[in-house]
C-alpha positions as a Markdown table, in Angstrom:
| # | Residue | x | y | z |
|---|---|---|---|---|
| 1 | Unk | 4.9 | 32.6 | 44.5 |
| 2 | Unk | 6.5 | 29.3 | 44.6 |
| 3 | Unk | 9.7 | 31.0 | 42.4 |
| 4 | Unk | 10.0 | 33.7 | 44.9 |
| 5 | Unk | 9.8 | 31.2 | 47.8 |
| 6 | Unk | 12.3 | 28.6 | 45.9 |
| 7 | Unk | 14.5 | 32.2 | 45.3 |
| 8 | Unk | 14.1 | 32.9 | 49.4 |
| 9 | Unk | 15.4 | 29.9 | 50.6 |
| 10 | Unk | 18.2 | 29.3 | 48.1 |
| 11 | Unk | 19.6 | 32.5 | 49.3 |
| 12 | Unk | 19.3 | 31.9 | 53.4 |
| 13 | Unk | 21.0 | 28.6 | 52.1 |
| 14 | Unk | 23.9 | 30.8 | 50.9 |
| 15 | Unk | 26.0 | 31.6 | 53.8 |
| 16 | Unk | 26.1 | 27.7 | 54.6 |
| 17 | Unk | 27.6 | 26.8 | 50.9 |
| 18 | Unk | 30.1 | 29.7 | 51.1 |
| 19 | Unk | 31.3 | 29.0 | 54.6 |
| 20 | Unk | 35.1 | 29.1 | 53.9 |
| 21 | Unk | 37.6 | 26.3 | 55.6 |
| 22 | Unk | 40.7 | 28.3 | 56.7 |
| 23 | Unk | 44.6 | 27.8 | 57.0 |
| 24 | Unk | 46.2 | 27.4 | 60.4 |
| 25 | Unk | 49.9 | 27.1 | 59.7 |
| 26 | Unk | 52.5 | 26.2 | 62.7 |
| 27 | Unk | 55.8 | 27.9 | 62.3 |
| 28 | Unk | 57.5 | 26.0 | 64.9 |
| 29 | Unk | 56.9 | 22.9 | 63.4 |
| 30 | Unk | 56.3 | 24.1 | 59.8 |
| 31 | Unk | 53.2 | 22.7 | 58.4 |
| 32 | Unk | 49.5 | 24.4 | 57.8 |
| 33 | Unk | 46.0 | 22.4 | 57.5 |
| 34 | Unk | 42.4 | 23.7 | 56.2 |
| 35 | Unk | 40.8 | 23.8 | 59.1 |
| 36 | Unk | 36.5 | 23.0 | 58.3 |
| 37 | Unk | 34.0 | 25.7 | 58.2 |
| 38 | Unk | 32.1 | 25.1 | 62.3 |
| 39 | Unk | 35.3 | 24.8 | 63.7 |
| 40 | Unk | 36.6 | 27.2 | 66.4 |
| 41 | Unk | 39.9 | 27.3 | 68.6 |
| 42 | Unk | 38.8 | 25.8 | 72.1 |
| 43 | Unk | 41.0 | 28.3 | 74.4 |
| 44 | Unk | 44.3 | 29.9 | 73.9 |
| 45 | Unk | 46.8 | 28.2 | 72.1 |
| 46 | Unk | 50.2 | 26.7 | 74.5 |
| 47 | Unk | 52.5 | 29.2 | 74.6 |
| 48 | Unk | 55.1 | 26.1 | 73.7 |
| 49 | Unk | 53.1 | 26.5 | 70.1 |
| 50 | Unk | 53.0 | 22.8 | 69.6 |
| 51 | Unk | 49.1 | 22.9 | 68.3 |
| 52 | Unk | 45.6 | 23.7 | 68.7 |
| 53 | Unk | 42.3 | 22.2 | 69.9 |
| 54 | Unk | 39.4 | 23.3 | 67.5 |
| 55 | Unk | 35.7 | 22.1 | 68.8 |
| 56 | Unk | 32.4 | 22.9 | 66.8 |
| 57 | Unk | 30.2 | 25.5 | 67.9 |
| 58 | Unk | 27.5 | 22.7 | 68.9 |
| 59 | Unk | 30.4 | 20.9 | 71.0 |
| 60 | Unk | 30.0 | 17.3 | 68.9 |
| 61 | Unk | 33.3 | 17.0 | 67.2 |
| 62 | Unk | 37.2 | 18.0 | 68.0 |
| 63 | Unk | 39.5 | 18.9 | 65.7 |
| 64 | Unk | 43.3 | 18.5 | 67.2 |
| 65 | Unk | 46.4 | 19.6 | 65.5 |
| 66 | Unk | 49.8 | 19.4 | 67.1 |
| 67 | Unk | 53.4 | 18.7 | 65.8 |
| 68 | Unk | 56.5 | 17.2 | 68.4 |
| 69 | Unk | 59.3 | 16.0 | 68.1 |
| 70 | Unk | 60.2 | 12.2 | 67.5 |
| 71 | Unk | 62.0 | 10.8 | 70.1 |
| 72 | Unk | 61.5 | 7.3 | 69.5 |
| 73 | Unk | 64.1 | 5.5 | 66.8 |
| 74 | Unk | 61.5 | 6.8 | 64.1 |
| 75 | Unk | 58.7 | 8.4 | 63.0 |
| 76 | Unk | 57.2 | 4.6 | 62.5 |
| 77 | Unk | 58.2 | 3.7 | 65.9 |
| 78 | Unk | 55.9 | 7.0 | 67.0 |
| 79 | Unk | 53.1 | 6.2 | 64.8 |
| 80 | Unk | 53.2 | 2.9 | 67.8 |
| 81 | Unk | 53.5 | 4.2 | 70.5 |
| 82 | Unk | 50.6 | 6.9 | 69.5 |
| 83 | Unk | 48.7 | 4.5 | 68.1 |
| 84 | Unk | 48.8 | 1.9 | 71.5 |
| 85 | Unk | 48.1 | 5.4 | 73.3 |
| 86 | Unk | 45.0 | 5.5 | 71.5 |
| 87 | Unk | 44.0 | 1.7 | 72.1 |
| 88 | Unk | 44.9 | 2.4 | 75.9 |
| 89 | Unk | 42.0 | 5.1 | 75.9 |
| 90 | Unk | 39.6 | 2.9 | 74.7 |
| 91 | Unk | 39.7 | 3.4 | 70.9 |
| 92 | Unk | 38.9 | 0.4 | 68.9 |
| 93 | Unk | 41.5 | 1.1 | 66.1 |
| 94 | Unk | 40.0 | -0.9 | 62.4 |
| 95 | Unk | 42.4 | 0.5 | 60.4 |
| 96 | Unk | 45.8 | 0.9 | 60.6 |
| 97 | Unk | 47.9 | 2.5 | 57.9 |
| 98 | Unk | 51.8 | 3.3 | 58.6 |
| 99 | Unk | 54.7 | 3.8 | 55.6 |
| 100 | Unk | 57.9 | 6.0 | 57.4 |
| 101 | Unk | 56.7 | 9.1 | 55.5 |
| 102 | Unk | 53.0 | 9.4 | 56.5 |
| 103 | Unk | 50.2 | 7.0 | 59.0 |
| 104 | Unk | 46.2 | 6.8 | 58.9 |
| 105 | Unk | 44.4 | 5.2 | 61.5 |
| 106 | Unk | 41.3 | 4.8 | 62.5 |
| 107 | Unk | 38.5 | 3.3 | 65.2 |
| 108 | Unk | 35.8 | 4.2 | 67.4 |
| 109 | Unk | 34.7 | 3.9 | 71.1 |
| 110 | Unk | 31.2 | 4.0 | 71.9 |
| 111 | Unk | 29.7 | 6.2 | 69.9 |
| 112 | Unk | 32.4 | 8.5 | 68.4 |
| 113 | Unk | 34.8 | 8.3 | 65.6 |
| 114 | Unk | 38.3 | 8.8 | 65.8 |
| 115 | Unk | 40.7 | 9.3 | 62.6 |
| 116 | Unk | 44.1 | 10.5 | 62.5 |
| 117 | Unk | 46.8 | 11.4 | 60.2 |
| 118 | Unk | 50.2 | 12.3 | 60.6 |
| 119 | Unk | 53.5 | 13.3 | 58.5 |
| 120 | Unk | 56.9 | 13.4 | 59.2 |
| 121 | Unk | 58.4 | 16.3 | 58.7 |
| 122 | Unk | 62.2 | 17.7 | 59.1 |
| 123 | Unk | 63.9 | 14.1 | 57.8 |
| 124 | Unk | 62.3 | 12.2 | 59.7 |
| 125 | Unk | 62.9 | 14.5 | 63.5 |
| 126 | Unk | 59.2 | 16.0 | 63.6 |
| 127 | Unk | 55.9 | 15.3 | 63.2 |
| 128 | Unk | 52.7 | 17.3 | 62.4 |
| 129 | Unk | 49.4 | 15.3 | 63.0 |
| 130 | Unk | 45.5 | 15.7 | 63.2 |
| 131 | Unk | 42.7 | 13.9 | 65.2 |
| 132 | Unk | 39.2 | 14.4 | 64.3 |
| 133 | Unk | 36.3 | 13.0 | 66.6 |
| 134 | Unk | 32.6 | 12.9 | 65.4 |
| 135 | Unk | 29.7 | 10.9 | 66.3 |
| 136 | Unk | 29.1 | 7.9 | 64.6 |
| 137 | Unk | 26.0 | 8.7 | 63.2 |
| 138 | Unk | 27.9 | 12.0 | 61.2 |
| 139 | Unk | 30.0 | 9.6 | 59.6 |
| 140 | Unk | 28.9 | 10.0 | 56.0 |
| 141 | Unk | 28.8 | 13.7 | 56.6 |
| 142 | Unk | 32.4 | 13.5 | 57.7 |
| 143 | Unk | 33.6 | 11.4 | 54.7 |
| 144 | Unk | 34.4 | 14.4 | 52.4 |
| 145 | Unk | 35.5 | 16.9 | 55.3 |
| 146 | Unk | 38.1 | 13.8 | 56.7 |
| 147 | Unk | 39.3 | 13.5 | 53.2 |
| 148 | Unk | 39.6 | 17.4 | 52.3 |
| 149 | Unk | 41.8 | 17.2 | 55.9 |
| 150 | Unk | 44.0 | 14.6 | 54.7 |
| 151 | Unk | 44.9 | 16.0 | 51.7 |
| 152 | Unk | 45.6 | 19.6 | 53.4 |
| 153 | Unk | 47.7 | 18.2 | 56.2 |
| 154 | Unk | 51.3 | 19.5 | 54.5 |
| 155 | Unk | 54.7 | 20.3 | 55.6 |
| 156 | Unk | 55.9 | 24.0 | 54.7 |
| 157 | Unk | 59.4 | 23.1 | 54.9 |
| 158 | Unk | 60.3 | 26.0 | 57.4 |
| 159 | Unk | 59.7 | 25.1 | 61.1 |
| 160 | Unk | 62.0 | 26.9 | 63.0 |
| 161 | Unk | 63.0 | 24.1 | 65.1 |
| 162 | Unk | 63.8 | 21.9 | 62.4 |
């Protein structure tokens, strides 16, 4: 009985372990990211095609992904100007990476957490970046999804604006 019951619930358990992340590549920009298993688009995406909004179906955490172009003296010089943009809206930014190829940062406000990454892309012209905010209390839970979004955050060398 027990076996049976163990073999029951390992199997409703199934479609939760196999959830697949999947690939949204921008071809204006020219980059892709695995986007997490939970995550849908929240409305149409701009008809400029600069990025997408991704929410979870329970409406706790937002996923953003956008590319631009840098219009500032470089993409470091961006990385400011976004990052003060961040501090303006209340984020309390604790860490604060920036080297002129890629940027991390990081803070919260109230009870959410905010992390972003960004690239450079086309020599240094264009950016891609993500944001991802979660509640503070998921923030073990997000450790291995933040870092599975870092390292899938890539440039596909063929934005057609670049």
């Amino acid at each position: 009985m027990r076996l049976t019951l163990s073999l029951a619930l390992a199997l409703l358990a199934l479609p939760a372990i196999a959830a697949e992340w999947t690939r949204h590549g921008n071809p204006r920009f020219g980059y892709e990211l695995a986007i997490p298993p939970g995550f849908v688009p929240d409305g149409p995406p701009p008809t400029n095609g600069d990025g997408l909004v991704f929410v979870t179906t329970d409406g706790t955490q937002l996923l953003r992904l956008y590319g631009g172009n840098i219009v500032e003296d470089d993409f470091e010089s961006a990385v400011g100007r976004a990052m003060d943009a961040a501090t303006d809206a209340g984020w309390d930014l604790s860490y604060k990476r920036v080297t002129p190829r890629w940027t991390s940062y990081s803070g919260t406000r109230a009870d959410m957490v905010l992390y972003a990454r960004g690239i450079a892309l086309c020599g240094g012209t264009q950016f891609a970046s993500f944001e991802i905010e979660y509640p503070r209390a998921d923030l073990d839970a997000m450790h291995d999804v933040v870092e599975r979004l870092v390292a899938s955050l890539k440039a596909t060398n063929n934005g057609i604006d670049c």
